[in-house]
N, CA, C and O atoms as a Tinker XYZ file with bonds, in Angstrom:
   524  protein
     1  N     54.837000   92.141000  112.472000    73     2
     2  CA    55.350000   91.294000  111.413000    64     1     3
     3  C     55.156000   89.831000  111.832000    63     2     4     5
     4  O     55.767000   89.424000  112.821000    81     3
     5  N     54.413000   89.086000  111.201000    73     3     6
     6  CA    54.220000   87.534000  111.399000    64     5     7
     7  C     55.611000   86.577000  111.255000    63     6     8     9
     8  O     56.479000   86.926000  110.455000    81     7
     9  N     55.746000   85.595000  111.909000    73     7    10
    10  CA    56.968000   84.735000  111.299000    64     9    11
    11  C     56.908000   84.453000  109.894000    63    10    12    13
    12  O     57.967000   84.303000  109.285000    81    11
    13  N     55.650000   84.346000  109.213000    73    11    14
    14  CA    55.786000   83.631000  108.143000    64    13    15
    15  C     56.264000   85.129000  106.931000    63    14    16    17
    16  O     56.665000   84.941000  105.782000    81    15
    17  N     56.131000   86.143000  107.402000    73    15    18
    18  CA    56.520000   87.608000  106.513000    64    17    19
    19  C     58.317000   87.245000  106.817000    63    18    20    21
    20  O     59.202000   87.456000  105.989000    81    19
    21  N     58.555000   86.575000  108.418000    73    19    22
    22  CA    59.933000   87.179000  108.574000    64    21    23
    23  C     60.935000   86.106000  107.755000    63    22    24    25
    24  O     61.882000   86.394000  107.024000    81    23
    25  N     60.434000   84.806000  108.103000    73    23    26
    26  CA    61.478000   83.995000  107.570000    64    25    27
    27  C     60.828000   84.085000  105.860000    63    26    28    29
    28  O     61.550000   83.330000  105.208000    81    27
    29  N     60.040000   84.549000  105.171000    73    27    30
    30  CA    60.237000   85.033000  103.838000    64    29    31
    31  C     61.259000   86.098000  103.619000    63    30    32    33
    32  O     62.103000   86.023000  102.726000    81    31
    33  N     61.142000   87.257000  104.598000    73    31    34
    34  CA    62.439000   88.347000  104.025000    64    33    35
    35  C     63.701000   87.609000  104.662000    63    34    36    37
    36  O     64.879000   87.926000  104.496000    81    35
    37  N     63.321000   86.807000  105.246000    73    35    38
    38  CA    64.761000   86.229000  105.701000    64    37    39
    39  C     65.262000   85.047000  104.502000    63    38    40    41
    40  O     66.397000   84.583000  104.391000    81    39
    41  N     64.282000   84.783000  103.816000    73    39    42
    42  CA    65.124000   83.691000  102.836000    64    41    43
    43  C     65.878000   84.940000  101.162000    63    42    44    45
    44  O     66.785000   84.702000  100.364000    81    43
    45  N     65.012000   86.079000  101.284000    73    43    46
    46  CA    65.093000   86.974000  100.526000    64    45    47
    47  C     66.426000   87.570000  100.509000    63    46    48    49
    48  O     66.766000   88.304000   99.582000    81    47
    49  N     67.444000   87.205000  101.797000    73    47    50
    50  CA    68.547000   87.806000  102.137000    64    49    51
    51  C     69.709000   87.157000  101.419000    63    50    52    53
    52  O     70.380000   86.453000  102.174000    81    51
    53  N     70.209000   87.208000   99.934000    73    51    54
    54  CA    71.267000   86.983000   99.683000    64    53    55
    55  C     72.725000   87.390000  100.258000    63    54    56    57
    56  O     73.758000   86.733000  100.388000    81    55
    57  N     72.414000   88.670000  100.537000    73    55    58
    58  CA    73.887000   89.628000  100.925000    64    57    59
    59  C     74.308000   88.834000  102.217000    63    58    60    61
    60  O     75.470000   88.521000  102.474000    81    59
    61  N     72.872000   88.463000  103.238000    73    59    62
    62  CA    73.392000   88.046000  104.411000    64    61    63
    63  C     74.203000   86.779000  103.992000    63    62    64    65
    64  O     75.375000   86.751000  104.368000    81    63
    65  N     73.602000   85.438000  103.061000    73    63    66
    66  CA    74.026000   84.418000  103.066000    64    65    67
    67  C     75.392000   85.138000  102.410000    63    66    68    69
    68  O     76.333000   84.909000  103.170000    81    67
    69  N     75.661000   85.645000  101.671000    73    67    70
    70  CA    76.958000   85.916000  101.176000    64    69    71
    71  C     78.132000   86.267000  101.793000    63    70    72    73
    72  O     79.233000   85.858000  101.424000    81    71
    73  N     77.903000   87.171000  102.922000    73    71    74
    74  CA    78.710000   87.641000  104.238000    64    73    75
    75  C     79.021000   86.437000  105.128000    63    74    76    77
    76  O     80.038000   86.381000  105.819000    81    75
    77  N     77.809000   85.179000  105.058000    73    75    78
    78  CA    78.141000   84.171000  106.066000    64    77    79
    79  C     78.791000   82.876000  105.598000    63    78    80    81
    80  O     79.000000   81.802000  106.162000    81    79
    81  N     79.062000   83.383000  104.260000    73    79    82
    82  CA    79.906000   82.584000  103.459000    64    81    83
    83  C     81.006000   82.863000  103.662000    63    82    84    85
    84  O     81.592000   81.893000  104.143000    81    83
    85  N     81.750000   83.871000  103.525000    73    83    86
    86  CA    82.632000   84.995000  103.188000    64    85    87
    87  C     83.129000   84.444000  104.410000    63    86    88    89
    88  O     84.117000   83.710000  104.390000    81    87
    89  N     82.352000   84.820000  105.806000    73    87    90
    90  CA    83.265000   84.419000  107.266000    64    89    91
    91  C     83.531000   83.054000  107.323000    63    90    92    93
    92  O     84.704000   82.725000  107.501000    81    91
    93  N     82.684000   82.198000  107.210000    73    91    94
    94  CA    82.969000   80.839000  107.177000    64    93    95
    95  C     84.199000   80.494000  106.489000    63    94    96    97
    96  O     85.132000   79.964000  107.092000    81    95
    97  N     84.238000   80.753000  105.336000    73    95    98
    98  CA    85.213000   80.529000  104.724000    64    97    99
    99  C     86.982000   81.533000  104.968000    63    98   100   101
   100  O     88.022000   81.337000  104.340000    81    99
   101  N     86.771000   82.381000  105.889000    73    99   102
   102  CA    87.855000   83.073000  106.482000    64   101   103
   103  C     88.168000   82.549000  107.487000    63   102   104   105
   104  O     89.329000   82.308000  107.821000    81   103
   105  N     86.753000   82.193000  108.377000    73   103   106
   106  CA    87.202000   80.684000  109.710000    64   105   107
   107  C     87.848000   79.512000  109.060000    63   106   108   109
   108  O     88.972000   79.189000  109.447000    81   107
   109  N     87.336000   78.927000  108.238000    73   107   110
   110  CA    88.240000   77.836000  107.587000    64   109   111
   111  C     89.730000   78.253000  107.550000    63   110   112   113
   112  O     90.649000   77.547000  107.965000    81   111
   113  N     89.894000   79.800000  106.864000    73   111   114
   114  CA    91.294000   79.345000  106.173000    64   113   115
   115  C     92.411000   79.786000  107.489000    63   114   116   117
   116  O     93.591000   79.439000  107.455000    81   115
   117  N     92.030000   80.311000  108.222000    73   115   118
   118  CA    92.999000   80.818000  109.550000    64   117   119
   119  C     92.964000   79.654000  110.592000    63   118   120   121
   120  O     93.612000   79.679000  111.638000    81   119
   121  N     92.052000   78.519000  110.164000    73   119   122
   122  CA    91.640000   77.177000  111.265000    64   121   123
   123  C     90.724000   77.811000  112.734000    63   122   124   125
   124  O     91.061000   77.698000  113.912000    81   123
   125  N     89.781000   78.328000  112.301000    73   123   126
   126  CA    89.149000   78.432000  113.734000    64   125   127
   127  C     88.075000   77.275000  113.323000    63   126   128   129
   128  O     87.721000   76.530000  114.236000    81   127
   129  N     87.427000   77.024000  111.784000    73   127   130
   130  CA    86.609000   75.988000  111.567000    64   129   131
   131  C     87.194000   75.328000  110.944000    63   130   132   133
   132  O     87.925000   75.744000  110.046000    81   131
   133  N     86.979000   73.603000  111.365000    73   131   134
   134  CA    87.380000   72.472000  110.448000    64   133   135
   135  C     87.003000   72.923000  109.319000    63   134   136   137
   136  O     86.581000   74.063000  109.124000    81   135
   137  N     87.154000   71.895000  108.350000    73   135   138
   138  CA    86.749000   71.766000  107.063000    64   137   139
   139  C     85.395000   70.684000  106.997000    63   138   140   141
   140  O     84.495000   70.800000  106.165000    81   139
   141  N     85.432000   70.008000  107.666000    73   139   142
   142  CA    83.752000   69.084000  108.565000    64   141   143
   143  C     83.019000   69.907000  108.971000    63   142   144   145
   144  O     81.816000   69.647000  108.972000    81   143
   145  N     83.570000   71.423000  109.545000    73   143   146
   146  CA    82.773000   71.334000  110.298000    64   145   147
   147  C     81.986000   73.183000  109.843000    63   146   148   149
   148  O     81.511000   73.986000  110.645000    81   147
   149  N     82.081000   73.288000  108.774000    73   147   150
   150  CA    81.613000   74.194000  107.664000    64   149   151
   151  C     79.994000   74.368000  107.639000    63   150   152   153
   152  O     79.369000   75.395000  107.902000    81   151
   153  N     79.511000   73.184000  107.282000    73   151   154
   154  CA    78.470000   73.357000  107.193000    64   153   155
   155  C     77.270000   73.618000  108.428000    63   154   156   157
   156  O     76.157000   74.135000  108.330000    81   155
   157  N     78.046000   72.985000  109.728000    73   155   158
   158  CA    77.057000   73.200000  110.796000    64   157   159
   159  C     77.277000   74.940000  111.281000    63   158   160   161
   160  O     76.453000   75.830000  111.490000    81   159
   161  N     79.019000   74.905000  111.342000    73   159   162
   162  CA    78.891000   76.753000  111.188000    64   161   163
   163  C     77.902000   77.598000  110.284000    63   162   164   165
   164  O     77.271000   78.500000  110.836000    81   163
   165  N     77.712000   77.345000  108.807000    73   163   166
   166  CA    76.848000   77.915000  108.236000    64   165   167
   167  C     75.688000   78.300000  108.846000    63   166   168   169
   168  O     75.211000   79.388000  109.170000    81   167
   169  N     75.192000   76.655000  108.967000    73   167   170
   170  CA    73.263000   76.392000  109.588000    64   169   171
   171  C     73.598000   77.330000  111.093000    63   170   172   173
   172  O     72.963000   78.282000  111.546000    81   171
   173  N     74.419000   76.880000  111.453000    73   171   174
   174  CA    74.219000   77.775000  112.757000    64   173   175
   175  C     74.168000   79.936000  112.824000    63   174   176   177
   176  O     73.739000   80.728000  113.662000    81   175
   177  N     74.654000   80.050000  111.860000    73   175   178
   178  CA    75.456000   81.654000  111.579000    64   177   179
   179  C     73.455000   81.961000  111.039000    63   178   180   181
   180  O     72.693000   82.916000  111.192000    81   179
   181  N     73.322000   80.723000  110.464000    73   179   182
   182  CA    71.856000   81.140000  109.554000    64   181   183
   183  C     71.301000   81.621000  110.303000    63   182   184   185
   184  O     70.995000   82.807000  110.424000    81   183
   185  N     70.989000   80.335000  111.222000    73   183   186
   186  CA    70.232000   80.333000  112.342000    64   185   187
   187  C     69.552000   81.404000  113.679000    63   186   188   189
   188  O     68.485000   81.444000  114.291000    81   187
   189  N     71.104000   82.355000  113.700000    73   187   190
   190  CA    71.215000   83.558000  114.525000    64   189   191
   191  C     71.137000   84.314000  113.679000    63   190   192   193
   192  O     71.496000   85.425000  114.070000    81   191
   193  N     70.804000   84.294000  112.543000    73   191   194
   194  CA    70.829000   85.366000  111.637000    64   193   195
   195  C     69.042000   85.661000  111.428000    63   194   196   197
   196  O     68.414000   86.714000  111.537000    81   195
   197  N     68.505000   84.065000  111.041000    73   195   198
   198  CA    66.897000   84.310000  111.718000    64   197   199
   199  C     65.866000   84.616000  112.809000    63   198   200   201
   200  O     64.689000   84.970000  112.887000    81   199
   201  N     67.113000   84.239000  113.787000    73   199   202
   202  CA    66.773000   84.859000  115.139000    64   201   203
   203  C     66.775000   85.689000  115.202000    63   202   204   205
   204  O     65.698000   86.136000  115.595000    81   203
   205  N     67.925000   86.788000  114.901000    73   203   206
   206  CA    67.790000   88.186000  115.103000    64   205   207
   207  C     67.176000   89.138000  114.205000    63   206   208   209
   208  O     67.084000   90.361000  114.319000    81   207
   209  N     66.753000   88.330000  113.252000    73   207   210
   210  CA    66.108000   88.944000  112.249000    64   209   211
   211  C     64.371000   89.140000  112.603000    63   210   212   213
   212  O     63.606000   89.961000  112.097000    81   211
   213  N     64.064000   88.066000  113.665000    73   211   214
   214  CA    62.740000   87.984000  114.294000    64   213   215
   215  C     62.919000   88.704000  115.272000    63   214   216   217
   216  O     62.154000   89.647000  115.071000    81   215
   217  N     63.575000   88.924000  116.462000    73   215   218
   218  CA    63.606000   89.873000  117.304000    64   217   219
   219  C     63.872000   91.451000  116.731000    63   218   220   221
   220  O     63.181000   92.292000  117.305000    81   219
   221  N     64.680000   91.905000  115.794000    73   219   222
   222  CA    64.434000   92.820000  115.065000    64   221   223
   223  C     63.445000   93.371000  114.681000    63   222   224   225
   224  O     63.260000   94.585000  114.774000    81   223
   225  N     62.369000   92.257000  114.009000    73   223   226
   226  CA    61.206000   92.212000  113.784000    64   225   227
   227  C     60.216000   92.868000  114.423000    63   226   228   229
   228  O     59.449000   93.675000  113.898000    81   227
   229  N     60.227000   92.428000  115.884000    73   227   230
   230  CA    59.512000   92.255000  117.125000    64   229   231
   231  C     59.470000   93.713000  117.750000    63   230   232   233
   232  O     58.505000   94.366000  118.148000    81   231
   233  N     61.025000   94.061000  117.702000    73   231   234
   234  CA    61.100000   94.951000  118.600000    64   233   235
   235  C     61.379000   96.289000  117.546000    63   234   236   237
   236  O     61.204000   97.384000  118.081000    81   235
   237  N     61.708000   96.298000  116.407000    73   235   238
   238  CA    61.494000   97.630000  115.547000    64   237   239
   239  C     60.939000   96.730000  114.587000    63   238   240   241
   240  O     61.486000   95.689000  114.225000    81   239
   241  N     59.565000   97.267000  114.085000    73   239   242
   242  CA    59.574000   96.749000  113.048000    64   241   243
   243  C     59.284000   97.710000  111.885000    63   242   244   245
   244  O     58.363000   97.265000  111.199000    81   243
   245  N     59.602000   98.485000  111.587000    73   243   246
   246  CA    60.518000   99.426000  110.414000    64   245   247
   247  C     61.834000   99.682000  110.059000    63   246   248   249
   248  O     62.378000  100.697000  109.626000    81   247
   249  N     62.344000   98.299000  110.387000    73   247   250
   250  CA    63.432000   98.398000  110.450000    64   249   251
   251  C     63.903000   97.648000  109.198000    63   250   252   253
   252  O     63.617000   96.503000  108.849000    81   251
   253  N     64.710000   98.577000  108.587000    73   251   254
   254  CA    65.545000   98.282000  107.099000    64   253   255
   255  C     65.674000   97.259000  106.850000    63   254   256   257
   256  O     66.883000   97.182000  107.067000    81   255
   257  N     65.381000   96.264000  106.526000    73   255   258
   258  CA    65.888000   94.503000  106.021000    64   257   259
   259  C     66.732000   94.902000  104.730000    63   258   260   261
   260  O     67.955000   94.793000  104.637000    81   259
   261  N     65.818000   95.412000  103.696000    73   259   262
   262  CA    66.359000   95.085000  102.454000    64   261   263
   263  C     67.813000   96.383000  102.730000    63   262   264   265
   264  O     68.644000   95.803000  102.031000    81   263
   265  N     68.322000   97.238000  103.087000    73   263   266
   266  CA    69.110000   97.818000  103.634000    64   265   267
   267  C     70.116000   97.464000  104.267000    63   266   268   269
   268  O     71.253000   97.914000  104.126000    81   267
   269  N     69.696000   96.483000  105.140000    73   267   270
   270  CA    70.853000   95.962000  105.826000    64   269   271
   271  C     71.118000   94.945000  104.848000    63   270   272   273
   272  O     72.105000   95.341000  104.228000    81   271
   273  N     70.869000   94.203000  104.542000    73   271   274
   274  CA    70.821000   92.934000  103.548000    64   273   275
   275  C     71.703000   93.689000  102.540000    63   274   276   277
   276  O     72.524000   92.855000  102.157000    81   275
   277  N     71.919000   94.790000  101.959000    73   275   278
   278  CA    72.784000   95.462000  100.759000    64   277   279
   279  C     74.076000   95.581000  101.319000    63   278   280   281
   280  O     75.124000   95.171000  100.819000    81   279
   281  N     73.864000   96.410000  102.829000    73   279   282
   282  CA    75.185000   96.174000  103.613000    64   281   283
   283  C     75.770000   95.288000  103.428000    63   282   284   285
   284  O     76.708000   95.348000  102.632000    81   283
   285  N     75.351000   93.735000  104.297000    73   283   286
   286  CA    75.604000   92.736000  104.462000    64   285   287
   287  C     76.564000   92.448000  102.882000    63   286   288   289
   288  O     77.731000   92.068000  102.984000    81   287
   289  N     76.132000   92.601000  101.919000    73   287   290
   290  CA    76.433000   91.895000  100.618000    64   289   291
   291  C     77.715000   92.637000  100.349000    63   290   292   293
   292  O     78.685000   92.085000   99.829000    81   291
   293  N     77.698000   93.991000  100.742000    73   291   294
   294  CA    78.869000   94.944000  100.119000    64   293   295
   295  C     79.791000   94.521000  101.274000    63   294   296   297
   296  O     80.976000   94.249000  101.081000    81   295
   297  N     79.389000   94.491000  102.103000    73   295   298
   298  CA    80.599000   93.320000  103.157000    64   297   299
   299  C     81.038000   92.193000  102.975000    63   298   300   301
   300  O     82.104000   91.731000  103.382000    81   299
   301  N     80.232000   91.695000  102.350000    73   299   302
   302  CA    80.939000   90.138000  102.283000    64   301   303
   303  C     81.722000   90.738000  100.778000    63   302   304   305
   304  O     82.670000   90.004000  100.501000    81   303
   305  N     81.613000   91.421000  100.176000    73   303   306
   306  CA    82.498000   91.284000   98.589000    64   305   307
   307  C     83.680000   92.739000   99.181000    63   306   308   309
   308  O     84.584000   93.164000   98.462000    81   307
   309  N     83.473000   93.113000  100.145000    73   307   310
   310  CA    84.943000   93.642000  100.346000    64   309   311
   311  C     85.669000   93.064000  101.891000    63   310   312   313
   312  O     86.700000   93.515000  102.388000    81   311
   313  N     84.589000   91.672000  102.598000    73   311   314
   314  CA    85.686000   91.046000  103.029000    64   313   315
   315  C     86.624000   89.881000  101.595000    63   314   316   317
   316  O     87.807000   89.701000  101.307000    81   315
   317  N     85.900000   89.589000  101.298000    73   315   318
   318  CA    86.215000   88.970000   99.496000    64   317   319
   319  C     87.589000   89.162000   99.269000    63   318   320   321
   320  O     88.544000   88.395000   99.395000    81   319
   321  N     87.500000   90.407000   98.887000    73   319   322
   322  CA    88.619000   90.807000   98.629000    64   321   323
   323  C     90.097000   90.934000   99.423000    63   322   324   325
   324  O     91.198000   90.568000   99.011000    81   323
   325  N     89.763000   91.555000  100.661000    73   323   326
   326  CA    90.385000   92.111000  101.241000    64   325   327
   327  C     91.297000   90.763000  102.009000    63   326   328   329
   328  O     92.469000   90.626000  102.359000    81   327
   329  N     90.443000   90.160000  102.035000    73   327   330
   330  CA    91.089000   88.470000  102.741000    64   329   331
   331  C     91.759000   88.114000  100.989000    63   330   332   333
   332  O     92.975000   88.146000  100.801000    81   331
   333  N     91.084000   87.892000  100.200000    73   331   334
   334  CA    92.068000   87.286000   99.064000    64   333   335
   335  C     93.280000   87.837000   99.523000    63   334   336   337
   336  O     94.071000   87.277000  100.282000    81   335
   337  N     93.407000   89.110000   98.961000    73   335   338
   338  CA    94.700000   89.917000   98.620000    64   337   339
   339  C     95.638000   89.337000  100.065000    63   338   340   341
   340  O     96.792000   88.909000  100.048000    81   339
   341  N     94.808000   89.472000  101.157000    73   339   342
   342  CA    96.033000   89.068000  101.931000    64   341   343
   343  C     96.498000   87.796000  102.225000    63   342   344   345
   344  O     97.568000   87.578000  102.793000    81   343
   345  N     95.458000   86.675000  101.726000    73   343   346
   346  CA    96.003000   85.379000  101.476000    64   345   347
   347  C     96.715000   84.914000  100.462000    63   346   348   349
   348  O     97.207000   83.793000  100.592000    81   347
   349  N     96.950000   85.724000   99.122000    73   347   350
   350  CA    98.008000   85.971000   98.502000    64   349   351
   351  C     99.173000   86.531000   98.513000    63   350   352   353
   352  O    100.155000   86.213000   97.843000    81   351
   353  N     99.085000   87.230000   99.149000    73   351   354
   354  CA   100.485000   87.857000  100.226000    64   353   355
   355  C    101.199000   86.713000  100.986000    63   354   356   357
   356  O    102.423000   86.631000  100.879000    81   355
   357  N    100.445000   85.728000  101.828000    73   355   358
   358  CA   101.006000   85.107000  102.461000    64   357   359
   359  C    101.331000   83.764000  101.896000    63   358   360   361
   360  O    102.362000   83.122000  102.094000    81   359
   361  N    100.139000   83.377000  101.044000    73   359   362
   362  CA   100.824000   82.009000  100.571000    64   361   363
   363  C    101.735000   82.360000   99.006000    63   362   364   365
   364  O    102.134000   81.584000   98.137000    81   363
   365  N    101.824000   83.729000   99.114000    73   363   366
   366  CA   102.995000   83.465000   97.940000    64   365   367
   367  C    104.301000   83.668000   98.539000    63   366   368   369
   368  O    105.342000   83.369000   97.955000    81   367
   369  N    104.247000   84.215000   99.795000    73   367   370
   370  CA   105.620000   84.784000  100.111000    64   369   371
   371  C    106.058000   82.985000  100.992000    63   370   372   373
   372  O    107.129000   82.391000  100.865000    81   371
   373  N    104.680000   82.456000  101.933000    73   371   374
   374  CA   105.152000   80.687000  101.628000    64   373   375
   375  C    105.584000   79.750000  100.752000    63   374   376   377
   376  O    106.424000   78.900000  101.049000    81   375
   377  N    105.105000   79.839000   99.772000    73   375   378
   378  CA   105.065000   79.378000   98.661000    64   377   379
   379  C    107.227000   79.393000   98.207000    63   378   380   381
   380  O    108.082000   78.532000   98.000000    81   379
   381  N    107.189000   80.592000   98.252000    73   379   382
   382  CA   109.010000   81.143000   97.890000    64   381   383
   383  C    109.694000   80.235000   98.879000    63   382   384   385
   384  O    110.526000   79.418000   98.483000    81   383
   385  N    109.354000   80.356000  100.233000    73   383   386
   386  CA   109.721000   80.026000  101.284000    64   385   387
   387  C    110.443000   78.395000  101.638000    63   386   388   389
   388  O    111.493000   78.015000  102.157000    81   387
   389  N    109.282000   77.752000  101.062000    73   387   390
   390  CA   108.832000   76.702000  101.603000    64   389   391
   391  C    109.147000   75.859000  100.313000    63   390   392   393
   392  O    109.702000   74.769000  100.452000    81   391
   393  N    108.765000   76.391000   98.880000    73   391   394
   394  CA   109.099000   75.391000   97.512000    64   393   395
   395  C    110.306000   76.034000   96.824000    63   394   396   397
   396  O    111.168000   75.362000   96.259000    81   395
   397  N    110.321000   77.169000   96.888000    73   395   398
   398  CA   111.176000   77.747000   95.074000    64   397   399
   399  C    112.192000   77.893000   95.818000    63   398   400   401
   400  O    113.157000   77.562000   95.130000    81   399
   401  N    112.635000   78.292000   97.136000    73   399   402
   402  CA   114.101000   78.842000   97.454000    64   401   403
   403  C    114.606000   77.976000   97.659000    63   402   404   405
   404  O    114.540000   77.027000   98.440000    81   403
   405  N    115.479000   78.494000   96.481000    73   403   406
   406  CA   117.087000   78.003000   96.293000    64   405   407
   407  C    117.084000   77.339000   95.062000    63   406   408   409
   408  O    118.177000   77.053000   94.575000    81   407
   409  N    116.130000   77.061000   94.512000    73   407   410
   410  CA   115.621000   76.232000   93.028000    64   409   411
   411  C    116.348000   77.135000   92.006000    63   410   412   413
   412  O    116.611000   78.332000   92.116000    81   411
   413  N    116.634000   76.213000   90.897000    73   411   414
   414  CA   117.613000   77.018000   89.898000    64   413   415
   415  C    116.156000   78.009000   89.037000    63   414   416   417
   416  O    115.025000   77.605000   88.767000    81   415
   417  N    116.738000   79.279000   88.814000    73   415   418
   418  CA   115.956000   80.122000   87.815000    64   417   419
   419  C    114.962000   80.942000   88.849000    63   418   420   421
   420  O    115.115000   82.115000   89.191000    81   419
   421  N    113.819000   79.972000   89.302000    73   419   422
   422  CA   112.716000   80.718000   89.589000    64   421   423
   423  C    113.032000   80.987000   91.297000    63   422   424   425
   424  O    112.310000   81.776000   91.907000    81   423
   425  N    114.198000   80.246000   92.023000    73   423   426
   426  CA   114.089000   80.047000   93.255000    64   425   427
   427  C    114.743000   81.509000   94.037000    63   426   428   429
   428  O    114.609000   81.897000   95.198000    81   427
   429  N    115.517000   82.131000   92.835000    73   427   430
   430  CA   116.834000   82.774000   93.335000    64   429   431
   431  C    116.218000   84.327000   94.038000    63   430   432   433
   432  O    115.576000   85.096000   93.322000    81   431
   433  N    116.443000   84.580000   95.182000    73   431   434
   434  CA   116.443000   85.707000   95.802000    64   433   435
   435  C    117.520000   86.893000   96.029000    63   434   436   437
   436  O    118.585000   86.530000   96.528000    81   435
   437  N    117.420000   87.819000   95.823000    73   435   438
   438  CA   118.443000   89.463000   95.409000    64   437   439
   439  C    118.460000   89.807000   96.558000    63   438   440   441
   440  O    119.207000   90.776000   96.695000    81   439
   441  N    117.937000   89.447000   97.596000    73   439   442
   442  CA   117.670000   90.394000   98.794000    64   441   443
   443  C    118.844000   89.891000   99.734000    63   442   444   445
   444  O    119.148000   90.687000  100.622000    81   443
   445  N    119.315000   89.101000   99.702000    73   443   446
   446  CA   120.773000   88.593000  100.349000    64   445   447
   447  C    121.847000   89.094000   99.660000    63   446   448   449
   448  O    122.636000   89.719000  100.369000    81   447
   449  N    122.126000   89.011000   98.475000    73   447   450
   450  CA   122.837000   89.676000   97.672000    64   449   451
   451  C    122.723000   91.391000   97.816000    63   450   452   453
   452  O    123.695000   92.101000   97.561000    81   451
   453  N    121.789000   91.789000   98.130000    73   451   454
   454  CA   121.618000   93.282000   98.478000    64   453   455
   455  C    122.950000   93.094000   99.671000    63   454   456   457
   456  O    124.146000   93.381000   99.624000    81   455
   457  N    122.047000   92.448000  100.756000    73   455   458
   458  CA   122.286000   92.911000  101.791000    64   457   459
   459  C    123.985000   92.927000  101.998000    63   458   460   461
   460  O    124.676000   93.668000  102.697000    81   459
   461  N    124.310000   91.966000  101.230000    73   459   462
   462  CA   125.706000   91.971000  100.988000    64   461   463
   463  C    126.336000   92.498000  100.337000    63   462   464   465
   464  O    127.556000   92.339000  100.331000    81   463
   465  N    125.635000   93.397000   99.483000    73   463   466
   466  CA   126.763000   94.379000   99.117000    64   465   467
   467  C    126.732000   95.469000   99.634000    63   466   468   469
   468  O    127.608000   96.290000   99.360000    81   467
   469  N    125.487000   95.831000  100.715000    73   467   470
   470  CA   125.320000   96.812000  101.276000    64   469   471
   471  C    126.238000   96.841000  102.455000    63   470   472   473
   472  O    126.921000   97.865000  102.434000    81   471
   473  N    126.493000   96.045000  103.500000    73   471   474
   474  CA   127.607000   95.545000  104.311000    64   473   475
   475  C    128.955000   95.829000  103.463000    63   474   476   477
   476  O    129.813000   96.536000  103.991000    81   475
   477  N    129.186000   95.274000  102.097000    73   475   478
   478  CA   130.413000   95.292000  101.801000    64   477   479
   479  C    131.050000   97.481000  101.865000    63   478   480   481
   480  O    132.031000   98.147000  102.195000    81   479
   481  N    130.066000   97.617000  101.466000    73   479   482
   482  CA   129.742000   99.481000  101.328000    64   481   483
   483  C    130.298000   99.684000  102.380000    63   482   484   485
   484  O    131.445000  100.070000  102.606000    81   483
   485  N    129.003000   99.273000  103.432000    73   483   486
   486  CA   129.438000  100.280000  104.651000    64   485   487
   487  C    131.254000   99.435000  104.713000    63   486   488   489
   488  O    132.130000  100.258000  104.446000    81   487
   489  N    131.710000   98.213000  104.973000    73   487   490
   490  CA   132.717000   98.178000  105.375000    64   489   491
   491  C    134.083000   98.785000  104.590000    63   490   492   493
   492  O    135.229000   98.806000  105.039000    81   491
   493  N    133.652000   99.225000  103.403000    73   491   494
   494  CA   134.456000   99.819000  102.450000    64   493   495
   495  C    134.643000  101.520000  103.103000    63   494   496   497
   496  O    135.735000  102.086000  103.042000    81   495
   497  N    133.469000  102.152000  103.682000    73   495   498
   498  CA   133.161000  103.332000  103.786000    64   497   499
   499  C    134.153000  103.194000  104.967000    63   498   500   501
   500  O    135.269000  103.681000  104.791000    81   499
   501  N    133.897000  102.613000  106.106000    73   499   502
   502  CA   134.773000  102.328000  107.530000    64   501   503
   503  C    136.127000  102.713000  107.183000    63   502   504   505
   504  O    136.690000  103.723000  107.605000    81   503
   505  N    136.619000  101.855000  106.391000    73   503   506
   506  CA   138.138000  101.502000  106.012000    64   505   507
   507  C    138.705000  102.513000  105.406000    63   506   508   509
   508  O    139.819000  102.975000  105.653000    81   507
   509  N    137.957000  102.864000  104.616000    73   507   510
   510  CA   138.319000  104.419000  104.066000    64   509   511
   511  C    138.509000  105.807000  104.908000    63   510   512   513
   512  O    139.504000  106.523000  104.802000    81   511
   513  N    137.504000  106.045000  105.678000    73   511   514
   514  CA   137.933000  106.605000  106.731000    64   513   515
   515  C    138.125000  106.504000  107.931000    63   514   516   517
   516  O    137.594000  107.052000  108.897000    81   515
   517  N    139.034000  105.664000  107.819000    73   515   518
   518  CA   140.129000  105.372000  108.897000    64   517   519
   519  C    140.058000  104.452000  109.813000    63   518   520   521
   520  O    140.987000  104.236000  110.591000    81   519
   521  N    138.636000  103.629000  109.826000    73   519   522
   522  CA   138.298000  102.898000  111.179000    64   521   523
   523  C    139.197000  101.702000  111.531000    63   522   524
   524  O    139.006000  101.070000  112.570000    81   523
């Protein structure tokens, strides 16, 4: 396989750029990458991504591109997801945390109020028999 075949199936690789989006942007939101510093992560993720895509090359060269490249894509749309959902988990349960609690209407939390009537129970249950 010539370079000029590889970095063509290598520009051909959406799924990959999509997966190296997907991480980049999961490094951003946990802070392992600035927000500056995004784009040199990208070029760089590319970068080893053309590299190994030429040594791949080199050393099997029947080796699945457009295959892995489908992988790659169905990975990046169920890291997609799978990071949303849990960054909605966390910045909503911040969100309560940090803005609405204690705010009239939308702020109010049941789960203290549980817990207190659940205490009041057991201490009702105690007293009753005999403690």
């Amino acid at each position: 396989m010539s370079i000029e075949s590889l970095l063509a199936a290598f520009l051909a690789l959406g799924g990959v750029g999509a997966l190296i989006a997907a991480l980049v942007n999961i490094a951003k939101t946990v802070g392992w990458v600035k927000d500056g510093q995004a784009p040199a992560v990208a070029t760089g993720l590319n970068l080893l991504g053309m590299i190994l895509l030429f040594v791949v090359g080199l050393v099997k060269p029947d080796f699945d591109v457009e295959g892995a490249n489908q992988f790659a894509a169905q990975l990046a749309n169920v890291l997609a997801v799978v990071f949303g959902f849990a960054w909605q988990l966390i910045s909503s349960r911040l969100t309560h945390e940090k803005a609405l609690k204690g705010a009239p209407l939308v702020g109010k939390s049941y789960a203290l109020e549980h817990m207190r009537e659940a205490e009041a129970s057991r201490n009702r249950a105690y007293v009753k028999n005999g403690g």
